[in-house]
N, C-alpha and C positions, 0 to 999 in steps of 0.2 A: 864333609862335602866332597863329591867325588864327579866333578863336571869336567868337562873335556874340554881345553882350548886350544883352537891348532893356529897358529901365526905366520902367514906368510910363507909357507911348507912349498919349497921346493925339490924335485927331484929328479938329475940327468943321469944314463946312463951312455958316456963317452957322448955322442952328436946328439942323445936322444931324449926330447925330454918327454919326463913319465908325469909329471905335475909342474903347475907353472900357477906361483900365486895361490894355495889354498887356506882359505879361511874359515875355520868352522867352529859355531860353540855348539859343545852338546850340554843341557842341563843335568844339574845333579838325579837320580832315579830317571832319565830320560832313554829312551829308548831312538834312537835314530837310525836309519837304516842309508848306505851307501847306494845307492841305484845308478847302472851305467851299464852298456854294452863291453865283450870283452876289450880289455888295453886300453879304459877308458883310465886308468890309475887307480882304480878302487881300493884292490888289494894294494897293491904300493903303498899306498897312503895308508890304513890299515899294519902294514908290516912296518913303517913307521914308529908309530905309534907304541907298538909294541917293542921298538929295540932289535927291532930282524935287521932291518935296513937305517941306514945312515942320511937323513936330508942333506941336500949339496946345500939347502937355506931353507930358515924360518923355524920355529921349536915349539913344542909342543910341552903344554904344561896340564895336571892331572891336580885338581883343587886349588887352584892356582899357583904349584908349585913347578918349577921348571921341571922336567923329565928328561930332558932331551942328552944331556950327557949320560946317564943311568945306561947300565947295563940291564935286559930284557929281567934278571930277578929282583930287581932292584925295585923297579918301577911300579908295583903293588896289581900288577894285570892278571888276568889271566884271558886262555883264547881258546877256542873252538876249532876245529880245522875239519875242509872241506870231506876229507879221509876218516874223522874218527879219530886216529891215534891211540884205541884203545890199545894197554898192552894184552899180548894174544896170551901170552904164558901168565899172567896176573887171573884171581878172579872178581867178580865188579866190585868185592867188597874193597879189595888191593887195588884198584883202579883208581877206584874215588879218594883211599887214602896216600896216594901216592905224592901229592902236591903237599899235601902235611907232613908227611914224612921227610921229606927231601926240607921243609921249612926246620925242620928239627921238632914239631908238634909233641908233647907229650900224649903220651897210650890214652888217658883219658879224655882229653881233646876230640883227638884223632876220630876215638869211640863215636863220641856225642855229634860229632861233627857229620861221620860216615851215617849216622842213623838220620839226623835231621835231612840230611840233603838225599837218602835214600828214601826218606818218607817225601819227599818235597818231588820228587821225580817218580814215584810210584817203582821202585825198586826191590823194595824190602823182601820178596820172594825169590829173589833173586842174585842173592847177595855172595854164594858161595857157588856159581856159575861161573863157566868160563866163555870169552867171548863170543870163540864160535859156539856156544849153543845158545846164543841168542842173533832174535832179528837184528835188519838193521836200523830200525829205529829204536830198539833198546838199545844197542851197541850207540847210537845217537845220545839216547838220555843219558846212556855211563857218560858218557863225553864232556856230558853237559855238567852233571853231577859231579866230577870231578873237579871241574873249571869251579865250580859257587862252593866248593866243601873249603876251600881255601879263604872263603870272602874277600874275593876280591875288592878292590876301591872301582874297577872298572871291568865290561867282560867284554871282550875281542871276539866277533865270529867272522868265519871266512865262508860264507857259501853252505853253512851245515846240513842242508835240507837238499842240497842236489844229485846224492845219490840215491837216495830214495824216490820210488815208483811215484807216479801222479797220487794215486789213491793215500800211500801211507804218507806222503808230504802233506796233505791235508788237514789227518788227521794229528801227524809233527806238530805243524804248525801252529793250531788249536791250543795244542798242549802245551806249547813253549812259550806262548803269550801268555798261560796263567802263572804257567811257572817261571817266569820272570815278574812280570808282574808282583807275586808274593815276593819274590826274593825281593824286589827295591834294587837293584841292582842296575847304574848306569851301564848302557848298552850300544855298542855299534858295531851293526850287521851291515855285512856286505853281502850283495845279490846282485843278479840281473835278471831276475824274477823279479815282474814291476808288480803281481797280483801279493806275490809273497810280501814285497815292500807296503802297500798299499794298506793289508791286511795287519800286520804288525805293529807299523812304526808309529810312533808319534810325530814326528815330521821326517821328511825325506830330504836325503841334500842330493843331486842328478850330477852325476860328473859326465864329461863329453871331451874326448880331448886332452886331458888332463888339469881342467876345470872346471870348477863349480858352475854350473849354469842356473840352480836355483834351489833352496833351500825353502822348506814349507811344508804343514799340513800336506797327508795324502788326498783332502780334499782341495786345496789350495793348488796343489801340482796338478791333480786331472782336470781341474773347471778353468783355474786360471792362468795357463802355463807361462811363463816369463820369456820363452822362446818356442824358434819354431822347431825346434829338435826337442826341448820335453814334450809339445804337444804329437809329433808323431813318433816319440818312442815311448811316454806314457800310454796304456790304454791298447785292450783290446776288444774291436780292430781300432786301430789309431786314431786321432784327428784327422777331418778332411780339412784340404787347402785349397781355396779357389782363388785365382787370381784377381785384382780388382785395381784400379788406376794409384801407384804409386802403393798399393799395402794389398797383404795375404789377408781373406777371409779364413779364420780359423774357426770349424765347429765338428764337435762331437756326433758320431751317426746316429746316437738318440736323441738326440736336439732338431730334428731336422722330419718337419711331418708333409703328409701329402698332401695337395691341394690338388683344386678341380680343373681340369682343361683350360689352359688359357691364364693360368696366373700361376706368380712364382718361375720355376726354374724347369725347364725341360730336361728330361730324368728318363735315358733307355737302358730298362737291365736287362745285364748278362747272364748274371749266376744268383738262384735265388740257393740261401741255404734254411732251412728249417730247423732252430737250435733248441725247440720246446718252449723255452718264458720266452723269446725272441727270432723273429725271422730276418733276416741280415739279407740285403739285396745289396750287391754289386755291380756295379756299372757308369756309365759315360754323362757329364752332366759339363757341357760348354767345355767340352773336348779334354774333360780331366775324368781322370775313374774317382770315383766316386763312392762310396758306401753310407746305408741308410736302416739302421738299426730300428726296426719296431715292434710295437710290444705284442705280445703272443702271435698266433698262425693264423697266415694272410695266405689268399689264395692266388698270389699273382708267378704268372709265366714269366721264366727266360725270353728274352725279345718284347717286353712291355714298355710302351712307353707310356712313360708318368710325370706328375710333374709335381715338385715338392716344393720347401721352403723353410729355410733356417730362422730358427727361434731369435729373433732379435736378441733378447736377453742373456742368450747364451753366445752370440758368436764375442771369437777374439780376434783384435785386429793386429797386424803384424806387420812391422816395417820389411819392405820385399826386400832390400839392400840388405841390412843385418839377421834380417828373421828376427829381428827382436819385437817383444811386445809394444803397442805402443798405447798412445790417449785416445786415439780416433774412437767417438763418440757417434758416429752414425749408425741410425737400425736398419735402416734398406740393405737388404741383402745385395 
């Protein structure tokens, strides 16, 4: 069993603190992903974990075993890093064996090891290459490949996908979900890539701050947010926020349909944009901007006024004071 439990994980540096209170389980073969804007403590917590960094309080234990005194070889991890790390002078075959080696692995190991997880990454033609004459998303897979040839109890990534082009992160990311997936391998990614998060994880924890703000399904964090910072930093474009007597109206700009002259919400746009499956209209709705997500191409002008209305079922109500979620049970928008 190889589940992750963080306890009470704090972390100051001199006046400053980088985490206050964090609490998280990851289940064993679970996939979690860290979601947060930069300096929200992601990585911190993350280097944690791994024995980079030192908690000023709270410990962290890996199948219920404490961790937190272990030194980073100690601790049965291995990690991914935002750069690669491949070595340049190594070729991928030496790459991948490089973590067995340094374990002491015997030759035949090593062999069996380097072939499965070269076949596991789609490698094997490539095995007697050196880094630079490959992409950077192979120079990615070596990364990857090297981290699981060790089998780890757990695998640490830090961002791995954000040197990579729009296009070949896509097509990363596709590939890294199966190839984790076979591996079994418990997993925590750190991003602020909420689509990358969304796409991957099996639940998301949102740090803000240097706290947890809500831990959940990626469907659970975009429909239901627990606050009013995951609902506008989940999701693109955001959650809208309309003001309302003592709590925020919280709703999605695809939740949110047209209605005829005279009823619902008076709705003047500014910028219509045209995305293909959706046409995104921005603009002013009771002196707030606004956005209204709809499905395929609509024919409406810059300076239209219109008048819409939020899907009862979908809005989220928000205490204005905390921005936290609240009970409020009414469907009048």
């Amino acid at each position: 069993m190889a589940g992750i439990t963080i306890e009470g994980i704090r972390k100051s540096f001199g006046t400053t603190t980088a985490l206050e209170a964090v609490n998280l389980d990851v289940a064993d073969r679970e996939f979690v992903a860290l979601l947060g804007p930069s300096g929200c403590g992601k990585t911190t917590l993350l280097r944690i974990i791994a024995g980079l960094e030192t908690q000023t309080a709270g410990r962290v234990l890996i199948g219920g075993r404490d961790i937190s005194a272990l030194p980073p070889r100690a601790r049965g991890l291995a990690m991914v890093f935002q750069n690669y790390a491949v070595f340049p002078h190594l070729t991928v075959r030496d790459n991948i064996a490089f973590g067995l080696k340094m374990h002491g692995a015997d030759a035949a190991r090593i062999a069996r090891q380097v072939e499965r997880t070269a076949s596991l990454l789609r490698l094997e033609l490539l095995l007697d290459r050196y880094p630079a004459q490959l992409s950077g998303g192979q120079r990615q897979r070596v990364a990857v490949a090297r981290a699981l040839a060790v089998e780890p109890a757990v695998l640490l990534m830090d961002e791995p996908l954000s040197n990579l082009d729009a296009l070949l992160r896509l097509d990363m990311r596709a590939e890294l979900k199966e190839i984790l997936s076979e591996a079994g391998t418990t997993t925590l990614y750190v991003t602020h890539d909420q689509t990358e998060a969304m796409a991957l994880a099996d639940r998301i924890a949102v740090l803000h701050g240097g706290r947890v703000e809500q831990v959940g399904t990626p469907s659970e964090i975009y429909h239901w947010p627990a606050t009013r910072f995951v609902g506008g930093f989940v999701g693109s474009p955001p959650m809208n926020f309309l003001p309302r007597d003592g709590a925020v109206l919280g709703i999605r700009p695809e939740d949110i349909d047209l209605v005829g002259p005279g009823e619902g919400i008076a709705f003047r746009v500014n910028v219509v944009e045209p995305l293909g499956a959706q046409t995104l209209l921005t603009g002013i709705a009771e002196s707030h901007l606004l956005r209204v997500a709809l499905n395929g191409e609509h024919r409406i002008a810059a300076g239209s006024d219109l008048h819409i209305r939020p899907r009862p079922d979908r809005i989220r109500w928000m205490d204005a004071a905390t921005g936290r979620a609240t009970t409020r049970t009414e469907t009048s928008p």
